[in-house]
C-alpha angles and dihedrals in degrees: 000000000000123000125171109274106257111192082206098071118081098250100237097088077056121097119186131339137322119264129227091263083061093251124135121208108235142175146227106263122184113255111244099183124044129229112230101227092198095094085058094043090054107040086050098045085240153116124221122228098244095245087072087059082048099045092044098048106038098070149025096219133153133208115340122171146158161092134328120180099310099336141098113236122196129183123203105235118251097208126169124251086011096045105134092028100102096038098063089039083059085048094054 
């Protein structure tokens, strides 16, 4: 799998070297640490289902799309150091 280099995210996800389209291939890495979701619920009035605390707190993972069948499947990338950014900004 190949995403855009980012210098904001910490490099270990990282494998190999930048191309000259400025992506990086990575690859999936086990979480070790785990991301308390509570901030979120309260700021936003709500409560997570308990699979986005799992999603969110299993891998470090970057962009993953694709087809299935006839639909368009997008996962939210799990990145470290930036990890829960885009996610609030899709809650706002």
């Amino acid at each position: 799998f190949k995403t855009p280099y980012s210098e904001e995210v910490a490099s270990f996800i990282y494998k190999g070297e930048m191309d000259d389209e400025k992506e990086i291939s990575w690859k999936p890495i086990e979480k070790n640490n785990k991301n308390d979701l509570t901030m979120i619920e309260e700021r936003f009035e709500i409560k997570l289902h308990t699979s986005i605390d799992d999603y969110f707190n299993s891998y470090w993972f970057a962009d993953l799309d694709g087809f299935i069948g006839n639909h368009y499947i997008r996962l939210e990338p799990v990145l470290p150091n930036i990890e829960l950014d885009s996610f609030e900004s899709n809650l706002e």
